[in-house]
Short mmCIF file of the C-alpha atoms (twelve columns), coordinates in Angstrom:
data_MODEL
# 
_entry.id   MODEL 
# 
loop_
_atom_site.group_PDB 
_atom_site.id 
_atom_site.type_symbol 
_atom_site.label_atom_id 
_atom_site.label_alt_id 
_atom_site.label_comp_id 
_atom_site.label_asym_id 
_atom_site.label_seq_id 
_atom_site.Cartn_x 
_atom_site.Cartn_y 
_atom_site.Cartn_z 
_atom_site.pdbx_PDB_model_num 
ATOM 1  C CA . UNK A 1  165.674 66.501 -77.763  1 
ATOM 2  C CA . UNK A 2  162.270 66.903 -77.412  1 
ATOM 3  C CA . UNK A 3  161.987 66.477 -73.549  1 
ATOM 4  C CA . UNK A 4  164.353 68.981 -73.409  1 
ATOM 5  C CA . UNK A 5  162.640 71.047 -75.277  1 
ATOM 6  C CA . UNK A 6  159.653 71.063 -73.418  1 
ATOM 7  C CA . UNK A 7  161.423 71.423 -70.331  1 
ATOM 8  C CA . UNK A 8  162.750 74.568 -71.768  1 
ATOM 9  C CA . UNK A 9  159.531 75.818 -72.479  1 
ATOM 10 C CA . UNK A 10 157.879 74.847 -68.684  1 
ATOM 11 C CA . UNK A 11 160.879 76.438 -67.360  1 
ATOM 12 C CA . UNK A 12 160.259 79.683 -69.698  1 
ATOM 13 C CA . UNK A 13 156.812 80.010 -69.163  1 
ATOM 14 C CA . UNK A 14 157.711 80.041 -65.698  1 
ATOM 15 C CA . UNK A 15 160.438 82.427 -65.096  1 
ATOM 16 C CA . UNK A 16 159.067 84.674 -67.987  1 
ATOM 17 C CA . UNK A 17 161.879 84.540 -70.123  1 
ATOM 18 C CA . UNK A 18 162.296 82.647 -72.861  1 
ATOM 19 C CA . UNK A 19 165.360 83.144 -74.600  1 
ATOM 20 C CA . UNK A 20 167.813 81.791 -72.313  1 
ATOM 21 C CA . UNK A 21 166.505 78.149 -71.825  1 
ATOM 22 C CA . UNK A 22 165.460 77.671 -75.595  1 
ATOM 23 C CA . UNK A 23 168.968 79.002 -76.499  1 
ATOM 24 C CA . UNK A 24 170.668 76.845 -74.346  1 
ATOM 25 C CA . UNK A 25 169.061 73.701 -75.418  1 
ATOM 26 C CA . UNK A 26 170.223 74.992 -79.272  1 
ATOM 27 C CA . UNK A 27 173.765 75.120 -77.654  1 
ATOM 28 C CA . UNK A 28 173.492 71.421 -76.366  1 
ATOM 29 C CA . UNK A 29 171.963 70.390 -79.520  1 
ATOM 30 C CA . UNK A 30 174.628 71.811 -81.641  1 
ATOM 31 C CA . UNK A 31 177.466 70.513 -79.184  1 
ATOM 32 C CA . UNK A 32 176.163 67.142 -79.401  1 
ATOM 33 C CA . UNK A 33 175.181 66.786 -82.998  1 
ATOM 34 C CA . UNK A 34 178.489 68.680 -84.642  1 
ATOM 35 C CA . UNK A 35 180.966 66.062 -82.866  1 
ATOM 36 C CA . UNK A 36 178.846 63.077 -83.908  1 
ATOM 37 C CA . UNK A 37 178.737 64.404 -88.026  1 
ATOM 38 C CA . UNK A 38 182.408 65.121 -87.549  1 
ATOM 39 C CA . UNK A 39 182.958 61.297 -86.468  1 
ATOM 40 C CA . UNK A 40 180.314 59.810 -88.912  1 
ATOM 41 C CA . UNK A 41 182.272 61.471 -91.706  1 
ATOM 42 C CA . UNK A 42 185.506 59.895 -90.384  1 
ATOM 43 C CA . UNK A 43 183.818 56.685 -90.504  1 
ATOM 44 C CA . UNK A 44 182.769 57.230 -93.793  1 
ATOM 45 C CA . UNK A 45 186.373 58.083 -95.166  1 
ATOM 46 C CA . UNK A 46 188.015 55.481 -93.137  1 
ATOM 47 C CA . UNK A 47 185.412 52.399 -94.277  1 
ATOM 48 C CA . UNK A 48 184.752 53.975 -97.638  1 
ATOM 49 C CA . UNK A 49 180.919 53.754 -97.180  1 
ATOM 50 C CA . UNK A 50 180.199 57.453 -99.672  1 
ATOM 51 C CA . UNK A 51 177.916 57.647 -102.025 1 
ATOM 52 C CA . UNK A 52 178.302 55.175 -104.731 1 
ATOM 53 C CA . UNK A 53 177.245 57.498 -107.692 1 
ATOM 54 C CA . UNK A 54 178.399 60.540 -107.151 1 
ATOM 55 C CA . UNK A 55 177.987 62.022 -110.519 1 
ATOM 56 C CA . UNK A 56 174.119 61.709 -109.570 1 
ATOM 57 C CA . UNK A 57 174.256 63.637 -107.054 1 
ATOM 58 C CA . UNK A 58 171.370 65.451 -106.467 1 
ATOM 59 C CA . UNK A 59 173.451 69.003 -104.569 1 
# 
């Protein structure tokens, strides 16, 4: 993520504009890390691996 960020930023600071690379590399980000949270918590159901003490929860 942070490669691409910088690429994002080499690419900006050479075309001048700056809000199309950084907000496509928030795009990626999001489309990569919202399917992998989706799964974890389906692997967390399935396997029963929650939080033990939930009544301590600190949210």
């Amino acid at each position: 993520m942070v490669e691409l960020m910088s690429q994002a930023r080499i690419v900006a600071n050479i075309n001048y504009r700056y809000l199309e690379p950084i907000t496509m590399v928030g795009a990626l980000f999001l489309a990569g890390s919202v399917p992998a949270v989706a799964g974890l918590c389906l692997l967390e159901r399935r396997y029963g691996l929650g939080r033990k003490y939930k009544d301590l929860s600190v949210f």
